[in-house]
C-alpha positions as CSV (number, residue, x, y, z in Angstrom):
1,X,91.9,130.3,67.3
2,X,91.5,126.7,65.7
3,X,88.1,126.4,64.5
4,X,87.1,123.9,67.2
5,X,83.4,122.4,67.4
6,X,81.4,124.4,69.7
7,X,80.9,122.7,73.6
8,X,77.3,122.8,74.6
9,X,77.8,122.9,78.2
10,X,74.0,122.4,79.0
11,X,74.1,119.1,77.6
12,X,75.3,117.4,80.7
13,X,79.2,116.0,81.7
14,X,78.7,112.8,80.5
15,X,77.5,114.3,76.8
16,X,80.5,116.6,77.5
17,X,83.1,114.0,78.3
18,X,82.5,112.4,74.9
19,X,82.8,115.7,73.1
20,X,86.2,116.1,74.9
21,X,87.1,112.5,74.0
22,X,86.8,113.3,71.0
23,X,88.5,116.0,70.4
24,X,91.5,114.5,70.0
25,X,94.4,116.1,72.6
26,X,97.6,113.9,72.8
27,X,100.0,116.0,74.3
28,X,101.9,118.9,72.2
29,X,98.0,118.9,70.1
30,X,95.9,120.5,72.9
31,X,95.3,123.9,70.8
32,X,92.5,122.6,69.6
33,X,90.6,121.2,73.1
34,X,92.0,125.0,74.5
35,X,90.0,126.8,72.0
36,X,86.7,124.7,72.4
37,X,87.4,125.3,75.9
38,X,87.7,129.0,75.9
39,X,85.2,130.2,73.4
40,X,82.6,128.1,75.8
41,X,84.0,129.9,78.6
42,X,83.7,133.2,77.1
43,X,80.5,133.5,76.8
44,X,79.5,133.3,80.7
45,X,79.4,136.7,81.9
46,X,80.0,135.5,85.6
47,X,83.3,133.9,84.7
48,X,87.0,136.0,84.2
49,X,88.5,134.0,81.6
50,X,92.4,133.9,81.4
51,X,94.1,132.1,78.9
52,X,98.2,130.9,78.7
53,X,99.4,128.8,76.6
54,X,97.2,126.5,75.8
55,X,95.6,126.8,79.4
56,X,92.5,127.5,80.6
57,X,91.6,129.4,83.5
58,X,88.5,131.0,84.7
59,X,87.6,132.8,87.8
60,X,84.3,133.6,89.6
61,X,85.2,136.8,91.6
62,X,82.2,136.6,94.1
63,X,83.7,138.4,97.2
64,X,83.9,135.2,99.2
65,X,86.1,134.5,101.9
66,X,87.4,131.1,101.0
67,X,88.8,130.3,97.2
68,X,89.1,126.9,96.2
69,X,91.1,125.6,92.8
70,X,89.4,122.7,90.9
71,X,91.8,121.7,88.0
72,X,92.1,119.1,85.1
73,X,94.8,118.5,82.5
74,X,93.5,118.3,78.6
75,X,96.1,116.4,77.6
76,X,96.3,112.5,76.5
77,X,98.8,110.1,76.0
78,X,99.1,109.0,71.9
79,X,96.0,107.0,70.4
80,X,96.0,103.7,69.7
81,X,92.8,102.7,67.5
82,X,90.8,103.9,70.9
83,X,89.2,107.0,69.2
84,X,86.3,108.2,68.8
85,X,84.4,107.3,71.8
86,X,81.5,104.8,72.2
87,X,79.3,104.8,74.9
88,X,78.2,100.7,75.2
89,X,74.4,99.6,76.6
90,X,76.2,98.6,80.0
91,X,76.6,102.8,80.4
92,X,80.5,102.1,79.8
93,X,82.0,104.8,78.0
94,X,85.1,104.0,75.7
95,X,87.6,106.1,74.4
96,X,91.5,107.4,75.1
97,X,91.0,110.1,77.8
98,X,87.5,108.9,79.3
99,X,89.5,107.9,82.3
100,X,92.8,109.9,82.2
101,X,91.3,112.3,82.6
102,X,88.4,114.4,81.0
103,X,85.6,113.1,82.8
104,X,87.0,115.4,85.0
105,X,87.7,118.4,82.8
106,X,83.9,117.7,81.8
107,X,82.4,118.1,85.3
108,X,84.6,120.9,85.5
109,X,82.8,122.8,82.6
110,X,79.5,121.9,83.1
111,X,79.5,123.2,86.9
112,X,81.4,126.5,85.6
113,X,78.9,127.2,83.5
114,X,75.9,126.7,85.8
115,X,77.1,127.3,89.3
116,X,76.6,131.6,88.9
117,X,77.0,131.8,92.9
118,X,79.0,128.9,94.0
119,X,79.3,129.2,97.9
120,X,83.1,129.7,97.5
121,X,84.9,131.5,94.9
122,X,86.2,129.3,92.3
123,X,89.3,128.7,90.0
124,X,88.8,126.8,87.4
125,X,91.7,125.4,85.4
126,X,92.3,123.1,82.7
127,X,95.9,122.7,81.4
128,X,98.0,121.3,78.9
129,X,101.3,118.9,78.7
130,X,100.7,116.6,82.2
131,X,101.5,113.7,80.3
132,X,105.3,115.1,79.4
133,X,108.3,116.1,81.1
134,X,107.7,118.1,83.9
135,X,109.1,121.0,82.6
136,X,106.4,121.4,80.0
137,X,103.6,120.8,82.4
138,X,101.1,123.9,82.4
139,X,100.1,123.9,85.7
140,X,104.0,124.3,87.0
141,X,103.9,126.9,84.2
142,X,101.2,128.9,86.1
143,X,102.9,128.3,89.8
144,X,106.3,129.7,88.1
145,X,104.8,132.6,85.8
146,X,101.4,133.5,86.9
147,X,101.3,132.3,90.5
148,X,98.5,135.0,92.2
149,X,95.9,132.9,89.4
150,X,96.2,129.9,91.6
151,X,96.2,131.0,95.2
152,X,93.2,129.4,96.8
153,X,92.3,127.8,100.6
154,X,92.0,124.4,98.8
155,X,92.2,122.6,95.7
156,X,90.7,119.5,93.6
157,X,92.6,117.7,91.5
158,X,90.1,115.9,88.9
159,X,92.3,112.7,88.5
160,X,91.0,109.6,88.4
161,X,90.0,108.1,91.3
162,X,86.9,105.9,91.5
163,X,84.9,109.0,92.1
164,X,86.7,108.6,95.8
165,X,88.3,111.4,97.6
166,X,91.9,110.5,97.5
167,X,93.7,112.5,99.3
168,X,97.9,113.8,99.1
169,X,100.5,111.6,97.3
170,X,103.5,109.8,97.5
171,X,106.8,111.4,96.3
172,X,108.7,109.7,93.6
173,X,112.2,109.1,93.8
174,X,114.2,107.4,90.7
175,X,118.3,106.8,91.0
176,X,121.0,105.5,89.0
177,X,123.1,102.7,91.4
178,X,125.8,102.1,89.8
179,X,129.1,99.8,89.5
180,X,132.4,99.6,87.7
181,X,134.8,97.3,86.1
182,X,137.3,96.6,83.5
183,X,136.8,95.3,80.2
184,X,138.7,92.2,79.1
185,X,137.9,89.4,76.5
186,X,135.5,87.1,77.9
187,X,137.6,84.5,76.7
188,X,139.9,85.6,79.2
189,X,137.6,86.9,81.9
190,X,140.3,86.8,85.0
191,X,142.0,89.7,83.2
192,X,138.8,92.2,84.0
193,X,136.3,93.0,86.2
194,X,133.0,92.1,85.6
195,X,130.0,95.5,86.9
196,X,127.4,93.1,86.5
197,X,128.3,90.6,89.1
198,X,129.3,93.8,91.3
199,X,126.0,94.6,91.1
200,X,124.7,91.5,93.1
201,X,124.5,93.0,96.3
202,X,122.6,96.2,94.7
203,X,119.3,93.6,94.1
204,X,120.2,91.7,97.1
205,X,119.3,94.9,99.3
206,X,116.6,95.8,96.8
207,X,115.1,92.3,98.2
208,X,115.7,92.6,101.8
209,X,114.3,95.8,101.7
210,X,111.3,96.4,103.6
211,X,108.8,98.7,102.7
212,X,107.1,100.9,105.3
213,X,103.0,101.7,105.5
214,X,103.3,105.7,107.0
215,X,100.1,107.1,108.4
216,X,100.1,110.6,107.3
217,X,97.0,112.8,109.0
218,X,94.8,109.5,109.6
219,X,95.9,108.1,105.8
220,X,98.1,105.2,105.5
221,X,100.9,105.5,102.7
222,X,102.0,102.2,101.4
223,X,106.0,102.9,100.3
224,X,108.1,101.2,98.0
225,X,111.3,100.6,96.3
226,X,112.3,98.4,93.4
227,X,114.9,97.8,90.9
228,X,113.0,98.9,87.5
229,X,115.6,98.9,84.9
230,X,119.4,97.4,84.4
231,X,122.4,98.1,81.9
232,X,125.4,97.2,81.5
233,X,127.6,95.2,78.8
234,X,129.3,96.4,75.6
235,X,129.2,92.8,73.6
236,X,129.0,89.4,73.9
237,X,132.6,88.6,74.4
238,X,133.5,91.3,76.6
239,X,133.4,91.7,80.2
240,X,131.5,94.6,81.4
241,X,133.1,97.3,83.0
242,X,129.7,99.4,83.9
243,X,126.7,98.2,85.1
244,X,123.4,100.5,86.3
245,X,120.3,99.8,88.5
246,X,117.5,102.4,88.1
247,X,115.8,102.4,91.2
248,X,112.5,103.7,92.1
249,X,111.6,104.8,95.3
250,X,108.0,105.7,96.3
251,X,108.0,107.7,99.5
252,X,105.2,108.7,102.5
253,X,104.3,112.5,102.1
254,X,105.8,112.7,105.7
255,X,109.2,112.5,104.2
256,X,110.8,114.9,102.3
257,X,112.4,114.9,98.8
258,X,115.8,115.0,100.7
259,X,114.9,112.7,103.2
260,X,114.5,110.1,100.8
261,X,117.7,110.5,99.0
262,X,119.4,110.4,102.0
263,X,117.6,106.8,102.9
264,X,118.3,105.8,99.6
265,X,122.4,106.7,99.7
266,X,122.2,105.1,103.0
267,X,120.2,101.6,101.9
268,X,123.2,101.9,98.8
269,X,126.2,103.0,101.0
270,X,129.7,101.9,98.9
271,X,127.6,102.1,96.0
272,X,127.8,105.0,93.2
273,X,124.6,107.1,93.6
274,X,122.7,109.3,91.4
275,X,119.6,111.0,91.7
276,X,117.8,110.8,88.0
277,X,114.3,112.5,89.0
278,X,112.9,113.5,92.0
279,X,109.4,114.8,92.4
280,X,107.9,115.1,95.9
281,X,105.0,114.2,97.6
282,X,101.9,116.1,99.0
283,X,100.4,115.9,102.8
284,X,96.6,115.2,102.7
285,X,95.8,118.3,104.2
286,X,92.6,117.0,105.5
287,X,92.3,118.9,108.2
288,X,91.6,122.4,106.4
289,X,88.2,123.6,106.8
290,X,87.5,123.4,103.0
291,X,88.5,119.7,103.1
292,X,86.5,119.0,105.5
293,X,83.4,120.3,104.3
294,X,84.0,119.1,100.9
295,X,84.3,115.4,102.7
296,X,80.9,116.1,104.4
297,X,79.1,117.1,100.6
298,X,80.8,113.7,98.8
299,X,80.5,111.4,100.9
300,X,82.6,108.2,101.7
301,X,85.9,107.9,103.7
302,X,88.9,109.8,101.8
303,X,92.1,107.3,100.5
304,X,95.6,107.6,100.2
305,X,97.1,108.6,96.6
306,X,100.3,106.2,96.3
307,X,101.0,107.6,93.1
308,X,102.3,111.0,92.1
309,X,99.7,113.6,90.4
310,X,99.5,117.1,90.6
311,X,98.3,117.8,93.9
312,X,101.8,118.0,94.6
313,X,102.5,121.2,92.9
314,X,99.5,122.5,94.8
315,X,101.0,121.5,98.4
316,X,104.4,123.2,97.0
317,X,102.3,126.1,97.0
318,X,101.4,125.5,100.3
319,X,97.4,124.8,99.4
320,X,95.7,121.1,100.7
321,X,94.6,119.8,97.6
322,X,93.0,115.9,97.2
323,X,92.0,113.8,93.7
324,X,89.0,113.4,93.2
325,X,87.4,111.8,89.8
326,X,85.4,109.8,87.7
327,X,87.5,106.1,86.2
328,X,89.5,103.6,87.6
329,X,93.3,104.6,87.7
330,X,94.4,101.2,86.4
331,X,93.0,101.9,82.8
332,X,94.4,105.0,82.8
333,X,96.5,104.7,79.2
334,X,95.3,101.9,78.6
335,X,94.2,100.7,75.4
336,X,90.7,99.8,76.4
337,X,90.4,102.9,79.0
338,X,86.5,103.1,79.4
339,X,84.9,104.9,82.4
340,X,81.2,104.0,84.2
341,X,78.7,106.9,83.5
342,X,77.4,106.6,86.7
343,X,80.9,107.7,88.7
344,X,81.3,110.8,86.0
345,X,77.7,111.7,87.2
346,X,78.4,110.9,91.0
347,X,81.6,113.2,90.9
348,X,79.1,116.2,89.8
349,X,77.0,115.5,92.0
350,X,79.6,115.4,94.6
351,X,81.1,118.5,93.3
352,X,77.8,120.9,92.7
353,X,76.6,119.5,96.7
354,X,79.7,121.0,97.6
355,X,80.0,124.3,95.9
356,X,75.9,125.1,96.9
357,X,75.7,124.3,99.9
358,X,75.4,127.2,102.5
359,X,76.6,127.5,106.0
């Protein structure tokens, strides 16, 4: 173990958040957050305290009937002159990871510690490498290795969110379109085939398309699908004979993953078509006791998610699972990602009305 600086969880989530923040975590470097984490843990006898990797997950093992997961990745993305953290006199606080997202993981730690009877049993997690390829992404690491520590009735995501419940997400769908040619001398261009005018029609559908708004249990999705990258062209006398358009496709959580590659082979039929990533997208699951009650504690009206997060892994698993967390999701990486006090003190509010109140 590192020798992380101690977390005084009593201090409040705000005080907390800044001691996350800086405790610098860019992915790959979370040991050190982990540690911090864990040692604060391990000293609350009402908590089981699990880690892997450089997760963090902790257990209150009550006897309740209902389980709920709330969960938080540690992780940044790289520093950019935005560390340490300042808190300005407006109550804006300033710092990589104030948003995205451990105002979150600070709630998170501060209700661990002092809800000893939470009126549900509780999972707490906080993992490492979200913002990296999938395939190094902790939480999927506990759903493939050490699924029985994350079975729950319902789970909170602690994304940013505008301290608004927003529940579900799209899937994501990316695709290589692609054309072929021959190469010639541009000099004499009549003797090839040029992919990059082939590809005319590919952006001309791309335009014509129409994007759908889905209403998925009483949420409406917004979908939509863009051209986000071409290539194509060896030099700057010869005629291409390859051209690719990498096309993104956001899709309603009604669909599935295979449903949208089929729409997507059928918007590009006589084109070459290769799926290039394919994540898919979660239900709101809204209508789940859990969520319901947790909507009644909060507050406010719950909102679509259009873009992907983790909640997906948790619907894969078959549990409802909504975002919900302090900072505005625009900032998130952002250079001058900064987060209101007051929403990382509304979302515990939010959180600790929830897990006390009593039937």
């Amino acid at each position: 173990m590192t020798d992380a600086p101690a977390l005084d969880l009593a201090a409040g989530s705000v005080a907390v958040t800044r001691a996350l923040v800086d405790l610098e975590s860019v992915s790959g470097n979370e040991t050190a957050i982990a540690d911090a984490i864990e040692s604060a843990l391990r000293a609350l006898p009402h908590l089981e305290v699990i880690r892997d990797g450089d997760a963090i997950v902790a257990r209150t093992n009550a006897g309740r009937t209902q389980r709920a997961v709330i969960a938080g990745h540690i992780d940044t993305v790289p520093v950019n002159d935005n560390l340490p953290s300042r808190l300005d006199e407006d109550g804006i606080l300033w710092g990589r990871g104030t948003v995205d997202m451990k105002g979150g993981c600070a709630i998170a730690l501060v209700l661990a510690a002092e809800l000893t009877d939470p009126s549900v049993d509780v999972t707490w997690v906080w993992y490492d490498h979200e913002e990296v390829e999938a395939e190094l992404n902790g939480l999927a690491r506990l759903a493939r290795t050490r699924p029985e520590l994350l079975a729950a009735d319902f789970a909170i995501l602690g994304e940013p969110s505008n301290g608004e419940v927003e529940g579900g997400c799209n899937g994501t769908l990316r695709v290589d379109v692609t054309t072929r040619g021959r190469r010639a001398h541009s000099a004499r261009a009549w003797m090839g085939e040029n992919a990059i005018h082939a590809a005319a029609p590919i952006l001309t559908r791309l335009a014509a398309f129409e994007p759908e708004t889905v209403t998925v249990d009483g949420l409406d999705y917004r979908e939509g699908m863009n051209a986000v990258k071409i290539a194509g062209g060896v030099a700057g006398n010869v005629i291409p004979d390859e051209c690719t358009v990498h096309v993104n496709y956001r899709f309603a959580p009604s669909r599935s993953g295979a449903e949208a590659v089929e729409r997507v082979r059928a918007l590009f039929d006589g084109f070459e078509v290769t799926v290039a990533d394919l994540a898919e997208g979660a239900r709101p699951g809204l209508d789940a006791p859990l969520a319901q009650g947790f909507l009644t504690a909060v507050g406010g009206e719950a909102r679509p998610k259009y873009g992907w997060t983790d909640v997906a892994r948790f619907s894969a698993l078959g549990i409802p699972a909504v975002n919900y967390g302090p900072g505005d999701p625009s900032l998130a990486h952002a250079d001058d990602e900064r987060v209101p006090v007051e929403q990382i003190e509304r979302c515990e509010r939010g959180l600790r009305a929830w897990l006390t109140a009593r039937d």
